[in-house]
N, C-alpha and C positions, 0 to 999 in steps of 0.2 A: 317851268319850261326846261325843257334838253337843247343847251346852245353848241353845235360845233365853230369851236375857234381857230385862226389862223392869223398867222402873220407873215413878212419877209421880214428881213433885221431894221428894216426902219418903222416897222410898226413897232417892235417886240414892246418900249416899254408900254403903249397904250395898251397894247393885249394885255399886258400883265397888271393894270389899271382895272382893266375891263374884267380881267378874273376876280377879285377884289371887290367889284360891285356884284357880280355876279352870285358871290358866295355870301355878300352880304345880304341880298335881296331871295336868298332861299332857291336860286336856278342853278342845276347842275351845267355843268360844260364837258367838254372834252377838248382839249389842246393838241389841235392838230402839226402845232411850229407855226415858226421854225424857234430854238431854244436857246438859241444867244446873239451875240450879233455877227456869227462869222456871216459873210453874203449866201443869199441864197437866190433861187429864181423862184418867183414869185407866182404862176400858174402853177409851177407842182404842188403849192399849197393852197392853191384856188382850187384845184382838179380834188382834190382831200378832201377839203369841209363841201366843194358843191356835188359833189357823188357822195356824203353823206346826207344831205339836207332833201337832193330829189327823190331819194324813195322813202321820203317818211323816218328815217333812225333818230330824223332831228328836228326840233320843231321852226328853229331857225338857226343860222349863221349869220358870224360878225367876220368881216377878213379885213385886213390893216396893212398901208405900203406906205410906201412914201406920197406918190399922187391920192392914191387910191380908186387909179381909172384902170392901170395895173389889170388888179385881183377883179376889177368888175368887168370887168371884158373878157378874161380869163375865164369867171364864173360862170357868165350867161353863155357861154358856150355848150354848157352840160345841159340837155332835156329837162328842161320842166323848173329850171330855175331862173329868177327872176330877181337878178343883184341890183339893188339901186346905189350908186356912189350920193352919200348926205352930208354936207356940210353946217347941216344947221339944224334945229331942233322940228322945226316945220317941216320941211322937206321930208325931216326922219317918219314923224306922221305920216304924211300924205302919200309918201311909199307902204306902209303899211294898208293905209285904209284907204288905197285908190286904188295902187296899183297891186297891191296883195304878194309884196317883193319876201322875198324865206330868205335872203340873206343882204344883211347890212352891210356897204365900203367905209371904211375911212379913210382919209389922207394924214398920213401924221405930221405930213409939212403942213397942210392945209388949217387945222385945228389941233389947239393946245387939246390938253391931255383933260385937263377940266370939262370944256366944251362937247371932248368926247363920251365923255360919262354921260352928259346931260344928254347928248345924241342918242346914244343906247336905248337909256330909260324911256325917252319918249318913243325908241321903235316900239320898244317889245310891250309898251305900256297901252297901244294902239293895237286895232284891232280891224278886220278886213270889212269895207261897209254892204259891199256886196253889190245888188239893186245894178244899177249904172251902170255900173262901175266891173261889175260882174262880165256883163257883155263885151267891154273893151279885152280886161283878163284873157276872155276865151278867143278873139280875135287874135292876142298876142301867141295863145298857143295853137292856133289857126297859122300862123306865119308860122311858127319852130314847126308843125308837121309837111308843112308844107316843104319848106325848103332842105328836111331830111328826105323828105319822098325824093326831090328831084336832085339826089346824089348819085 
């Protein structure tokens, strides 16, 4: 898989955890930032990897802040992207194979740096079930055309 990453400075070390598994487990990335800990705002780096992930350049996105409600509000802003903030290995699931989310939140306050690993692998190790679940999907982007129309 082609992962685009992100952070603001309180994600940075998970990110760079997160690249580490990434290179381990055979997926490329791209590191969209931010690249140390001076502060940064956190949307210009959500706006980066979610206009990467909505036309296809990526197969999914991981973005990292401090809450991690941040970057997922941020994200789901962009057409056709569908950020789920996961705190737990389930959730990270059932965003994949329910809701059919292209890009992962973390909170780096919220979950050690361990547990975020384990978060990851269970997204990207999941898969979209469809069926059901499908029909919700397209309702959700039934609301995002809808309320660009009435701009």
């Amino acid at each position: 898989m082609f992962i685009a990453l992100g952070c603001d400075h309180r994600g940075l070390e998970i990110k760079q955890a997160i690249m580490g598994l990434l290179s381990e487990s055979g997926h490329e990335y791209q590191d969209f930032g931010c690249y140390n800990a001076e502060p940064v705002d956190y949307p210009d780096i959500a706006q980066k990897v979610a206009e990467a992930v909505a036309p296809g350049k990526f197969d999914h996105g991981v973005l990292i802040c401090g809450s991690g409600i941040g970057m997922s509000i941020a994200a789901n802003k962009v057409k056709g992207i569908r950020a789920a903030l996961c705190c737990d290995t389930s959730k990270a699931q059932r965003a994949r194979q329910h809701n059919d989310a292209n890009i992962l939140c973390l909170g780096a306050d919220a979950v050690e740096q361990a547990l975020a690993l384990h978060i990851v692998k269970a997204y990207l190790s999941s898969t979209f079930e469809g069926g059901r679940h499908l029909r919700r999907v397209e309702k959700i982007r039934g609301l995002e055309a809808a309320s660009l129309d009435n701009r």
